[in-house]
C-alpha positions as CSV (number, residue, x, y, z in Angstrom):
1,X,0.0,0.0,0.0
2,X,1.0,3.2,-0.4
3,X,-0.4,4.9,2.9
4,X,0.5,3.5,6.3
5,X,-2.9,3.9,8.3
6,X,-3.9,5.9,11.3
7,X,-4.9,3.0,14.3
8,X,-1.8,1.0,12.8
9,X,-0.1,-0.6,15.8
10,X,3.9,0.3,15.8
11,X,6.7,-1.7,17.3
12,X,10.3,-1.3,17.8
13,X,13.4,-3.4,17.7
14,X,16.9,-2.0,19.9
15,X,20.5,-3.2,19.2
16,X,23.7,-1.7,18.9
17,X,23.3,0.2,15.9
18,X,20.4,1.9,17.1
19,X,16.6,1.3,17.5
20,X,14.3,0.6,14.7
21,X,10.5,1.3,14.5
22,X,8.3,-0.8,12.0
23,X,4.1,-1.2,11.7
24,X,3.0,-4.5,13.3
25,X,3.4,-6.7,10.6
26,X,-0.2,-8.7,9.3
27,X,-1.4,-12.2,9.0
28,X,-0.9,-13.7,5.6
29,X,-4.5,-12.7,4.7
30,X,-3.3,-8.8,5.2
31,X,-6.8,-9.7,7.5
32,X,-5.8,-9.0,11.2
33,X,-1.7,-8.5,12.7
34,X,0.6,-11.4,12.8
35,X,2.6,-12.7,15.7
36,X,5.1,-9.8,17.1
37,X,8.4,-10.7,15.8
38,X,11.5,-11.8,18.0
39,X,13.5,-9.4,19.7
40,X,10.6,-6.7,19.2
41,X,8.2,-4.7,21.5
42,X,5.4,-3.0,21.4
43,X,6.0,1.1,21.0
44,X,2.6,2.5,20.7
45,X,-0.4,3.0,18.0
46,X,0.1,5.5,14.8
47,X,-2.0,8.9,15.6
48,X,-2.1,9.9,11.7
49,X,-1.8,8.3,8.4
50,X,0.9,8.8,7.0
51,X,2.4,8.1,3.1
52,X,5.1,5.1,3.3
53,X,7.3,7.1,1.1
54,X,7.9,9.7,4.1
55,X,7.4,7.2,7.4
56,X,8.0,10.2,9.8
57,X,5.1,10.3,12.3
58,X,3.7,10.6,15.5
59,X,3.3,7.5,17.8
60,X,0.9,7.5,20.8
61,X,1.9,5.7,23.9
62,X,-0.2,7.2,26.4
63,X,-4.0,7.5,26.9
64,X,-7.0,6.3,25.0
65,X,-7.6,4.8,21.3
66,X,-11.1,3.9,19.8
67,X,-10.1,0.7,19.0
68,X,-13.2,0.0,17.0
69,X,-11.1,2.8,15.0
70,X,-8.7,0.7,14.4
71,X,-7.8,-0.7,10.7
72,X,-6.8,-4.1,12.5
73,X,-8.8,-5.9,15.2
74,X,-6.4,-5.3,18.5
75,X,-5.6,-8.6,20.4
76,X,-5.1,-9.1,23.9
77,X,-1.4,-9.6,23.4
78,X,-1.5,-5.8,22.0
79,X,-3.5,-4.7,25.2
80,X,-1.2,-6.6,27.2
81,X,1.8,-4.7,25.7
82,X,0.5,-1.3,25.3
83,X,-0.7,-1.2,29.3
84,X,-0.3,2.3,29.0
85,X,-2.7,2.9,26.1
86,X,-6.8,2.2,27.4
87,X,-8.3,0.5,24.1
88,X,-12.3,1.7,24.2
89,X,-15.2,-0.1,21.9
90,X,-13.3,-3.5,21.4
């Protein structure tokens, strides 16, 4: 795709040469998120859409999210490892 949606769950990966921030990757089906990879965590959830060509954006890791809003259902794992974040209307 060419836009990266707002709702879209972000997570992060830290090693020596830095940390790197990706979008949750999806199921096969592009359906629902896959399985957080190794070695990452969760950061937060996307506030704005943003084009894939320029990934700079802002990432909310504090406070509420509609996550009926949300362009991917949000699993418990997600809730689990955003305790920071309250996710209303799932």
């Amino acid at each position: 795709t060419s836009v990266l949606k707002a709702g879209h769950v972000i997570i992060s990966k830290t090693t020596e040469e830095g940390t790197t921030f990706k979008p949750m990757p999806l199921n096969s089906g592009g359906t629902a998120y896959g399985s957080l990879p190794a070695g990452y965590s969760y950061v937060g959830v996307l506030k704005a859409t943003i084009p894939v060509s320029d990934p700079r954006a802002a990432i909310v890791t504090i406070g509420q999210i509609n996550g009926a809003a949300s362009p991917f259902p949000i699993t418990s794992g997600i809730k689990t490892g955003l305790p920071r974040i309250e996710f209303l209307y799932v």
